[in-house]
N, C-alpha and C positions, 0 to 999 in steps of 0.2 A: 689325901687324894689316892685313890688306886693306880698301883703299880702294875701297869698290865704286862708288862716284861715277865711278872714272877706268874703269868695264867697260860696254862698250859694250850696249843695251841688247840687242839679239839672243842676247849672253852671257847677260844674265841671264835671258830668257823660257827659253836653250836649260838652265839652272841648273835653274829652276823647274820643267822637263820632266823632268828627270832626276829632281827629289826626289818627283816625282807617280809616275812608275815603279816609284821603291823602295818609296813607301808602298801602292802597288797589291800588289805582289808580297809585302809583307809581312803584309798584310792575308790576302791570299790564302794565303799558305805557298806559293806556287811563284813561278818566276819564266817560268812556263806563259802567264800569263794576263795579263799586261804584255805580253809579244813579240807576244801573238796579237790584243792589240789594236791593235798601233802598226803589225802588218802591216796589218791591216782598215783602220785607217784611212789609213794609206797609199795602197792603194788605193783608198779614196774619193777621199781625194784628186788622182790621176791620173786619175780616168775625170772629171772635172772640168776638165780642163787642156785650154784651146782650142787646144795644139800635136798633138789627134787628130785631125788634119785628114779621115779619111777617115768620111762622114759615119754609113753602116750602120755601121761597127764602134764609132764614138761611141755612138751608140742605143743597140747592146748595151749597150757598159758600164755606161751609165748606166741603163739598165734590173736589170740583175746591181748594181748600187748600189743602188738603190732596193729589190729585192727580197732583197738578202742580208742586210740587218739585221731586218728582221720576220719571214723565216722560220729563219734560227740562232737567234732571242730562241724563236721558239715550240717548236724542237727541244730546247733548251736547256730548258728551263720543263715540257715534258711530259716529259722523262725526269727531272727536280725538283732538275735542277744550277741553273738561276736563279729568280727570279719572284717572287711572293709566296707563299700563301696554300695549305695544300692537307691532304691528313687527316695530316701531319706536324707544322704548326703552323708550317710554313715553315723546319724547319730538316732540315738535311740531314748523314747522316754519309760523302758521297761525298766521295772523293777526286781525283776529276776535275777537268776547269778550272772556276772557281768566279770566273764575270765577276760582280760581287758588284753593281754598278751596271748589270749591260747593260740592263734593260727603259727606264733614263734619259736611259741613255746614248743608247740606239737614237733615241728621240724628239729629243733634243736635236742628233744626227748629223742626222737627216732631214728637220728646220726648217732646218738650216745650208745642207744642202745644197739644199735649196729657193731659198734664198734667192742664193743662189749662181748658182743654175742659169736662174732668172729673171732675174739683172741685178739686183738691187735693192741685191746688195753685190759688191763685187770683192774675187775670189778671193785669199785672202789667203798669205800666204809659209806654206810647207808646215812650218814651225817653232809660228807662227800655230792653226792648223789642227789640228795635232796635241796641241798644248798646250791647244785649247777640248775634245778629247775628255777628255783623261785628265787633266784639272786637279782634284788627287786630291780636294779638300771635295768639287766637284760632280760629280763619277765617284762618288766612293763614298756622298754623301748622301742624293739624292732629288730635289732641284731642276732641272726641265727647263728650265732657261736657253735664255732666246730668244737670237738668234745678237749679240741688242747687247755682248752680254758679250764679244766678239771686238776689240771696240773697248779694252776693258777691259784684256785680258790684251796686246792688242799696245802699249798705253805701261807695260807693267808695268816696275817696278825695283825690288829690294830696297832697303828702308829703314829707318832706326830712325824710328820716329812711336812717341812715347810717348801720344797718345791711341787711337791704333788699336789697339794694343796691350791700355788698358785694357777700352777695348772689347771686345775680343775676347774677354779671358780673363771677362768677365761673361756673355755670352756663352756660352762655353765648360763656366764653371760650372753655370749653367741648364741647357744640356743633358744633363751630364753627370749629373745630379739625375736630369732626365724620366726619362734613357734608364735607368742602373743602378741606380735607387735605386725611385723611382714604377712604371715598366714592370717590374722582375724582381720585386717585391714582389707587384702584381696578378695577372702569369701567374703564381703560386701559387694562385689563387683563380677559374683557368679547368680546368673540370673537362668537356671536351667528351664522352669518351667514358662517363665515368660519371653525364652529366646524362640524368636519365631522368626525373624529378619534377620541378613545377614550376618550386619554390625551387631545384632548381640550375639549372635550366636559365636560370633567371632573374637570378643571381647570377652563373653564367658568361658570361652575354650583357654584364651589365654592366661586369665586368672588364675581358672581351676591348676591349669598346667605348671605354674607358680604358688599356688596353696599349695599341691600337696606335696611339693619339693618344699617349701619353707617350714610346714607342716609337720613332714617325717622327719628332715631333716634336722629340725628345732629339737623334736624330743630325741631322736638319734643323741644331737650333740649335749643333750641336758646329760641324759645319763651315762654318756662319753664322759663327763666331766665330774659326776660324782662318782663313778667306778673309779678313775683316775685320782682322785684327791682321797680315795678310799685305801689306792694302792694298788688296784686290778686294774689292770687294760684292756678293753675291752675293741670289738672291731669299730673301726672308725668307717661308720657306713656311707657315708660321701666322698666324693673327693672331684667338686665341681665341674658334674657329667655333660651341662650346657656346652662348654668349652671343648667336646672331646674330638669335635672333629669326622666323626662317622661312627654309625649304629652300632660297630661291636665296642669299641671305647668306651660308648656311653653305657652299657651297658655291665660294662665293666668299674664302670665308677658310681653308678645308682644302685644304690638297696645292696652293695659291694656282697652282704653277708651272705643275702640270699639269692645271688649269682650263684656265688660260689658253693651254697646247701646244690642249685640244682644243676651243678657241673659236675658235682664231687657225688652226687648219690643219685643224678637218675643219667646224665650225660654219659659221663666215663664207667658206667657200669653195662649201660648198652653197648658202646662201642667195644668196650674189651669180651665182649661174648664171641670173640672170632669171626667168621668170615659171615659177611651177610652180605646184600644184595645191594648193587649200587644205591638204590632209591630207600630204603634204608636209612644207607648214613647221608644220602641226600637230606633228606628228610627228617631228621635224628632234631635238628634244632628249632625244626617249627615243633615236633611234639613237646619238646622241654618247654618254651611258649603255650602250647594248649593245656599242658598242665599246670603253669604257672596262673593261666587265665583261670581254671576251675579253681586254684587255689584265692584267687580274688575274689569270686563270686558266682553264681549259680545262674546268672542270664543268660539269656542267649548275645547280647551287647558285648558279654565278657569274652564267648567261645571269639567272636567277629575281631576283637582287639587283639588277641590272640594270636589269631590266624594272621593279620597285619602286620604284627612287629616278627615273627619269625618268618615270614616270609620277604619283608625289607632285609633281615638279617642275612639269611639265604642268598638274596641278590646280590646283597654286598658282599660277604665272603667268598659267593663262587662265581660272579662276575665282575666286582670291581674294587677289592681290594689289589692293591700293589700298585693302582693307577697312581699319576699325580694328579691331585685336585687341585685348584686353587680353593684358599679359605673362605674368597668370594662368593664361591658356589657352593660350598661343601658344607659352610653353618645354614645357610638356608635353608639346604635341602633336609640336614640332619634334623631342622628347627619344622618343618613340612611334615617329615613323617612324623616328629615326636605330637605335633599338636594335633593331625589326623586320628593319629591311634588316641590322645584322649578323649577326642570329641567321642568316639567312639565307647570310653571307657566310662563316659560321665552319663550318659543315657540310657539309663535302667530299661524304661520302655520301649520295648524294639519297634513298636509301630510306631512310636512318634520318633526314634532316631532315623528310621527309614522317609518319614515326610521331610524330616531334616536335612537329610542328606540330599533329596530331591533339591532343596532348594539352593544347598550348596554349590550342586553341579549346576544348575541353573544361571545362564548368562543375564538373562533377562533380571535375575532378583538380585545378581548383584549390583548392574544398574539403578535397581530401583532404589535397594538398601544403602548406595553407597554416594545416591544425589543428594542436591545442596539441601531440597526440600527435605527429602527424610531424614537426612542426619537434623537438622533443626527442629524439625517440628515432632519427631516420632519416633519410633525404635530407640537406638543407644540412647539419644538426647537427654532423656529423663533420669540416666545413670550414670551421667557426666555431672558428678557434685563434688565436696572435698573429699571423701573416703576413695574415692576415684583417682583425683590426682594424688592423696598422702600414698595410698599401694603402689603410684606409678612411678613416682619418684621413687620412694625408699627403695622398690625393687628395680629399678634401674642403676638407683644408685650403688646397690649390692652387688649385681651382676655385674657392673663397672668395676669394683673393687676386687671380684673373682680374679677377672681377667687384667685386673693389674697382680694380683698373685701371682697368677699362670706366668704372664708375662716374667717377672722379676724369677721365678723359679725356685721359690719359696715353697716351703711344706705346705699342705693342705690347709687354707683358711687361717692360714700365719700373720697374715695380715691384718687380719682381725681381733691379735691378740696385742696389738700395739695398744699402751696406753692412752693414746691418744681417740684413738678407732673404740675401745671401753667405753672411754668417760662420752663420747659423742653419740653411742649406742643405748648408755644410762640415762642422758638426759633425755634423748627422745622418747623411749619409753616413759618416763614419768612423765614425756608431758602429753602425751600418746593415747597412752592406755585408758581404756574405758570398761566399763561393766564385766562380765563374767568372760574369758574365753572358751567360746565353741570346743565341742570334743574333740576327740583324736580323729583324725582320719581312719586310719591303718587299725586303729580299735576302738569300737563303740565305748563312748562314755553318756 
């Protein structure tokens, strides 16, 4: 048996590159999309390298660095090979290169190299470097890892740790629930292009709103759990946002990583420019929002979500924070703006979102949609089957079990890691689970 104690550690980073590779390419189905990121980053990393002594052609490159990873991500995403979100549902039947993390990737390259590029870290061995791109949990997950995690993978070494281990596969378990069990259950019960009446429109808002939290979240915590049982910690991108009680909370606890990518590199970099104009830093959090929106997707549906949640933000920070709510009114309302803004996020087509909405604010359709007739005979009726009530439970039953977390004051999803809460998450799943599951949300598969 190999004695990996006597492998020098370079070996085992350059180990751990190689098995980040095969699980890219596998994931992928080619081996297209591993070569063409270790070239990319390759070349990040040389136009980095202070042996280009000559100063304009440095500038280039490091301009062509900066510039080639946000505009291949948006080449990429408008012809609907990467990205999120789009009148597909985010899945794609291209057979093209299929960078399944770049939109994560990209951010998490561009913080690096920032950081890099100012002096604040020294440029690390090109083994380093390439291992923080394509270190397969946080390539293929979601977690925009600040560049500390560089620190992380340069003392890495294969090891047997029997708690990391268990950890992990709890972990693991949990995700694997959210992601094939909770998420493939509830996209059954999003019905975008046939929501026309209120009751579905409203029942598929609330699904979607619960896929793609179970969704992201699922693989978030798969690869939480194998980074974890691997030895690296990676960010824990949830920390059950339903619960938070009002807009900046939750938004402090959803996609945790890539809050904080666009607090730490586009937020606090405007503000410390000095003095500017009240309307400015008025203003300063809906533009972090309209950029986060372009980074979702290229509709006009997306600029509209955008413009929503940063200016619910806005309201709340500069007119109703410090109030006392009661929780009566403060989960509703938090639960109001979150489901508006996805109706909004889930309707590709701006013209059929705007007849949508029409019908929304319409008193009259929700009378019609919401009598005894049309609930019986038409609209929702025909989407009320078992896959209907197994999402409504299970995900009631989840969101129950959140907020006995919260409640108790337990770690994040701690509760979930009782053996008891396992073996009851195991059996459902096996007796559950059916055919393939649907792609990633957050990355076309």
């Amino acid at each position: 048996m190999l004695d990996l104690s006597l492998v020098s550690g370079h070996s085992h980073r350059l180990l751990l590159l190689g098995l980040s590779v095969i699980a890219i390419a596998f994931l992928s189905q080619n081996w297209a999309t591993p070569l063409f990121v270790l070239t990319l980053l390759t070349f990040n990393f040389y136009t980095l390298a202070s042996s280009v002594s000559h100063a304009q052609i440095r500038s280039i490159l490091l301009w062509i660095n900066w510039i080639a990873l946000p505009l291949g991500f948006y080449v990429l995403q408008v012809n609907g090979y990467v990205g999120v979100l789009g009148d597909s549902l985010g899945v794609t039947s291209s057979n093209a290169i299929l960078l399944l993390g770049l939109p994560f990737y990209s951010l998490s390259i561009l913080s690096l190299n920032h950081e890099i590029q100012t002096g604040r870290i020294p440029r690390p061995s090109w083994t380093d470097y390439v291992l923080f791109g394509v270190y397969f949990p946080k390539f293929l997950s979601g977690p925009v890892e600040q560049p500390a995690l560089l620190a992380k993978i340069s003392a890495f070494k294969f090891s047997y740790n029997r708690v990391s281990l268990d950890a992990g596969c709890d972990w693991l378990i949990l995700g694997a629930f959210c992601k094939f069990i909770l998420a493939y259950y509830l996209s059954h019960n999003v019905h975008i292009e046939e929501a026309k009446d209120v009751p579905t429109i409203a029942l598929s808002v609330i699904a979607f709103e619960l896929q793609v939290y179970f969704d992201l979240a699922g693989y978030s915590f798969m690869a939480y759990g194998i980074s974890k049982a691997l030895g690296i910690e990676l960010t824990l991108n949830f920390n059950h946002p339903f619960f938070s009680g009002n807009i900046q909370s939750f938004w402090q606890r959803w996609h945790i990583s890539l809050g904080r990518w666009f607090h730490q590199y586009v937020h606090t970099p405007f503000r410390a420019k000095g003095p500017q104009s009240y309307w400015v830093q008025l203003l300063l959090p809906v533009l972090v929002f309209l950029l986060s929106a372009v980074w979702h997707g290229q509709t006009l549906n997306f600029l509209v979500w955008g413009l929503w949640h940063g200016l619910a933000y806005l309201i709340y920070v500069r007119l109703l924070r410090g109030r006392h709510w009661s929780p009566w009114l403060a989960l509703p309302a938090l639960l109001v703006v979150l489901l508006f803004g996805r109706f909004l996020f889930m309707e590709a087509e701006f013209h059929i979102l705007l007849i949508k909405l029409d019908r929304l604010l319409s008193l009259k359709a929700w009378q019609e949609g919401f009598g005894i007739s049309s609930l019986t005979h038409s609209g929702v009726a025909k989407h009320v089957n078992l896959d209907f009530w197994v999402a409504f439970v299970l995900s009631a039953g989840f969101l129950l079990a959140e907020k006995r977390n919260q409640r108790l004051g337990l770690p994040a999803y701690a509760v979930f890691h009782r053996p008891a809460t396992q073996w009851l998450m195991i059996v459902l799943a096996l007796l559950l689970i059916e055919g393939a599951p649907k792609g990633f949300i957050y990355a076309r598969q």
